[in-house]
C-alpha positions in Angstrom: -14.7 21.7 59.6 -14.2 19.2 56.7 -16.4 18.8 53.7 -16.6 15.8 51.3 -16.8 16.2 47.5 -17.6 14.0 44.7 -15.0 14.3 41.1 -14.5 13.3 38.1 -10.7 13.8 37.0 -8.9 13.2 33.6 -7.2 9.8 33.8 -4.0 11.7 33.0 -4.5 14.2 35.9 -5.0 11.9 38.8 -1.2 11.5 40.2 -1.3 15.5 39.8 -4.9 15.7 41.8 -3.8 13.2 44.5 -0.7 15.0 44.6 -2.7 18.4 45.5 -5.2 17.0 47.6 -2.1 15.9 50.1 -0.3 18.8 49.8 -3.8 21.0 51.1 -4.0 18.5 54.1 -6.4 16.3 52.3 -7.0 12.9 51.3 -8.4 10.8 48.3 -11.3 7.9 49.1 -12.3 5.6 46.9 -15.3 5.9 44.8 -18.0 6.2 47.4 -20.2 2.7 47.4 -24.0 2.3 45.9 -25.2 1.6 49.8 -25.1 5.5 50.3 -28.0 5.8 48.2 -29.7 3.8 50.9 -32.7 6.0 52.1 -33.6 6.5 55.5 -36.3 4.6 57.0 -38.9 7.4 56.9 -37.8 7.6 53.1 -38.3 4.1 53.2 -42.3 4.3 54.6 -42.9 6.8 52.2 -41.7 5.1 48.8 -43.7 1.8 49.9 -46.8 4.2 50.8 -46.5 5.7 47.0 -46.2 2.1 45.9 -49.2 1.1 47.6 -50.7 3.9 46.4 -51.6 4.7 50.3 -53.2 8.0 50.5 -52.8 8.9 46.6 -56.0 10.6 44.8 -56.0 9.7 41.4 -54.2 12.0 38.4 -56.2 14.3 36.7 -54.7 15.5 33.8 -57.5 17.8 32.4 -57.4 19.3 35.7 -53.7 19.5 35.9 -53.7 20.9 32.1 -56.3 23.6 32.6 -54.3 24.5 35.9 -51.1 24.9 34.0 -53.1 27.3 31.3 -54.2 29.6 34.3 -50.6 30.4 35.3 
């Protein structure tokens, strides 16, 4: 099993963190790319339905206020 991590290291620590990573068996990618952040395409249908404002009853904040108070 392998797992994936995402890390910020020191700029002065980075030889010594690469160094580590290949000594556990490891290996350093670069910084993973914006197009993971992709969703899926049921995402996809769901953010243009929110957009469209497909299915969406309207906000009521008294309602949403007085709820709030009850808990």
């Amino acid at each position: 099993m392998s797992y994936e991590y995402t890390v910020s290291i020191p700029a002065g620590k980075r030889a010594q963190f690469r160094a580590m990573v290949k000594q556990l068996g490891g290996r350093v990618m670069p910084k993973a790319e914006e197009s993971r952040d992709i969703p899926n395409e049921e995402t996809a249908q769901a953010l243009r339905e929110v957009k469209e404002g497909i299915g969406l009853e309207p906000f009521n904040l008294e309602e949403f206020s007085a709820y709030v108070a009850a808990l």
